[in-house]
C-alpha positions as CSV (number, residue, x, y, z in Angstrom):
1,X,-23.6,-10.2,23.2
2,X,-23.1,-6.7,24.7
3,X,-21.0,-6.0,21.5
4,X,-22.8,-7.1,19.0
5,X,-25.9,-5.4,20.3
6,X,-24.2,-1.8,20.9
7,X,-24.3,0.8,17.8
8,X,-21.8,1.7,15.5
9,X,-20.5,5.3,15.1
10,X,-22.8,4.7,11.1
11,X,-25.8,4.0,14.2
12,X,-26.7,0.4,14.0
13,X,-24.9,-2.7,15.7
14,X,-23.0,-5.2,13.8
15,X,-26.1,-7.7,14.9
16,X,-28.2,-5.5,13.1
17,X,-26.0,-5.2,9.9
18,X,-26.4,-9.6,10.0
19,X,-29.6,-10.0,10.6
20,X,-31.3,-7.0,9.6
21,X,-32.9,-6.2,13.4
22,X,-32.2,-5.7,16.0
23,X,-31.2,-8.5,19.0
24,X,-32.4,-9.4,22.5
25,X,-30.6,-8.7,25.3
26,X,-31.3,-8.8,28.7
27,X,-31.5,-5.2,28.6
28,X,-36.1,-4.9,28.2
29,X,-36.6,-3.4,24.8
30,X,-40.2,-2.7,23.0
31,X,-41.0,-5.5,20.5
32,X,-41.6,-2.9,18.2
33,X,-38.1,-1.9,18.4
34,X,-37.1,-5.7,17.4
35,X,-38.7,-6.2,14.2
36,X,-36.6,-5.7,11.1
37,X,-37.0,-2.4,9.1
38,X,-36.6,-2.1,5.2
39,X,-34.1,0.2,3.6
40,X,-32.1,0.5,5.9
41,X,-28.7,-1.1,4.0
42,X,-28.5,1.9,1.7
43,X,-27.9,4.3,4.3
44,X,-26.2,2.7,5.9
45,X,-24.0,2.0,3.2
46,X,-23.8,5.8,2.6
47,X,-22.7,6.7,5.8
48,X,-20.3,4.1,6.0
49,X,-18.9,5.2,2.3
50,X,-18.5,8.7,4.0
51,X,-16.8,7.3,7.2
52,X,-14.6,5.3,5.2
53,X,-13.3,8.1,2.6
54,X,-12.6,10.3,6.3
55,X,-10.5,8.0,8.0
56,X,-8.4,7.4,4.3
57,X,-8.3,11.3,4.4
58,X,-6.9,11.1,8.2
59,X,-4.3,8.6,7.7
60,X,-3.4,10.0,4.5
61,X,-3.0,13.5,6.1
62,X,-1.0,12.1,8.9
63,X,1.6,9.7,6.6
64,X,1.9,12.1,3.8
65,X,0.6,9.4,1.6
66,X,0.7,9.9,-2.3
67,X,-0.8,8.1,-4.9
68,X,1.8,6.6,-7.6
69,X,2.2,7.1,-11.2
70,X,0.4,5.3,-13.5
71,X,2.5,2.9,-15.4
72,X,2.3,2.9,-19.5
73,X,2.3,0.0,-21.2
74,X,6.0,-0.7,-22.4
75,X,7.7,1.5,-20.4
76,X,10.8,0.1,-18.7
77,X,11.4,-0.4,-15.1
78,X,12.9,-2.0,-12.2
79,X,10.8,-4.7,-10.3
80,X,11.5,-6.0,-6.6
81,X,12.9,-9.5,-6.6
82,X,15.1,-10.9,-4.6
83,X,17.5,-8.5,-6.6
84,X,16.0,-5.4,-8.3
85,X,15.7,-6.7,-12.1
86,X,15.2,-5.0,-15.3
87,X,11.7,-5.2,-16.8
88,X,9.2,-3.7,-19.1
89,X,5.5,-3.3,-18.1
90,X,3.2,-5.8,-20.4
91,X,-0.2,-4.6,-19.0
92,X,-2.2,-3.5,-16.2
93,X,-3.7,-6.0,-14.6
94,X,-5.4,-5.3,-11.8
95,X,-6.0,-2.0,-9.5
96,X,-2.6,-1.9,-8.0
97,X,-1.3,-4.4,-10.2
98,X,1.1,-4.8,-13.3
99,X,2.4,-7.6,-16.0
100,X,5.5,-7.4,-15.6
101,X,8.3,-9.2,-18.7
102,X,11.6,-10.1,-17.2
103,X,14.6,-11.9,-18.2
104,X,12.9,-14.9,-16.2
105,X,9.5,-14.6,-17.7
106,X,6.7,-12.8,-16.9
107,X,5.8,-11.6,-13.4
108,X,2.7,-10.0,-11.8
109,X,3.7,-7.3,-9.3
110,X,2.0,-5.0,-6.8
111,X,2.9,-1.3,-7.8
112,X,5.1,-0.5,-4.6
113,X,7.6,-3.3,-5.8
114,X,8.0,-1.0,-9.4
115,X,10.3,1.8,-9.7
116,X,10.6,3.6,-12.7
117,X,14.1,3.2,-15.2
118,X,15.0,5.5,-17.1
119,X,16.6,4.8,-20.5
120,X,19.9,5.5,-19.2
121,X,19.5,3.6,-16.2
122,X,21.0,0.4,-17.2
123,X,24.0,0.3,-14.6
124,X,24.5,-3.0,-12.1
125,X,26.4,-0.7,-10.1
126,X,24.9,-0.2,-6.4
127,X,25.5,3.5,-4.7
128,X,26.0,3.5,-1.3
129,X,26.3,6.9,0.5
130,X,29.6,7.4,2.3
131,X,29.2,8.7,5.2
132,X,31.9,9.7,8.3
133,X,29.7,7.3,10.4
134,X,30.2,4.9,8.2
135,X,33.8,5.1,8.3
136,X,36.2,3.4,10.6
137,X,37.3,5.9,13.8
138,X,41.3,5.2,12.4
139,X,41.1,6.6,9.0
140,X,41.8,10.3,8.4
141,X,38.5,12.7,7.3
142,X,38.1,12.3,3.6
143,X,39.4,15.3,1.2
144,X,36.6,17.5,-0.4
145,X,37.4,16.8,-3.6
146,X,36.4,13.0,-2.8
147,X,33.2,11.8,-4.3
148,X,30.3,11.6,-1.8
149,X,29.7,8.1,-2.7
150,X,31.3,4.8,-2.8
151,X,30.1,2.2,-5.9
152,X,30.8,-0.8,-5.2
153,X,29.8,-4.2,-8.7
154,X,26.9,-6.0,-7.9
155,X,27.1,-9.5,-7.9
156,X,24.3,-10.6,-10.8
157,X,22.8,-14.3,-10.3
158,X,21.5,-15.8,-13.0
């Protein structure tokens, strides 16, 4: 009851936001201070809108967040499947979303599970970094004239 009853940081409680007034408590109020007041959703809603956009600027700020590239309709790219698959974009479907065609048919997909092919970027060959970590503690140091990564086939399911 205490919760619902004590203001937001926008100024009014989450009881008034409901019910448009203000609640009783056992905490004595004036009754003039319970009855519901007109007009009050729009500011509300404006100072919300303004909290809102601040705390995206915050955590934006603090997880060097970016926003993506649009995606063009027929452009080729890789989608997120079980596998990363080949596919073209079909439309844009909702905010964050595209129409994706595959191989399988088409798929609707989030935009974080798209990554941009480009036209020469038809291998099924995975890259793996080699690393001395990586490497067992009895082999030798690689030469430098040894390429910096290993490719290993990819196994394609169909």
């Amino acid at each position: 009851m205490n919760y619902r009853s004590t203001p937001l940081q926008q100024g009014q409680s989450p009881a008034e936001l409901l019910m448009g007034r203000k609640i009783r408590t056992r905490v004595p109020i004036f009754p003039e201070k319970v009855v519901p007041k007109g007009g009050e959703r729009q500011v509300f809603r404006k100072i919300d809108a303004a909290f809102r956009q601040r705390q995206k600027q915050d955590y934006d700020r603090r997880h060097c967040a970016k926003p993506m590239s649009d995606l063009s309709k027929g452009q080729p790219v890789w989608v997120k499947t079980p596998r990363d698959a080949k596919a073209t974009v079909v439309e844009r479907s909702r905010d964050r979303s595209y129409l994706l065609k595959t191989d399988n048919g088409l798929k609707a997909r989030n935009r974080h599970q798209i990554r941009l092919r480009t036209e020469g970027d038809d291998s099924n060959h995975l890259v793996i970094p080699r690393e001395s970590s990586m490497l067992p503690h009895h082999q030798p140091e690689l030469p430098a004239e040894t390429q910096p990564f290993m490719i290993l086939p990819l196994r394609l399911t169909t």
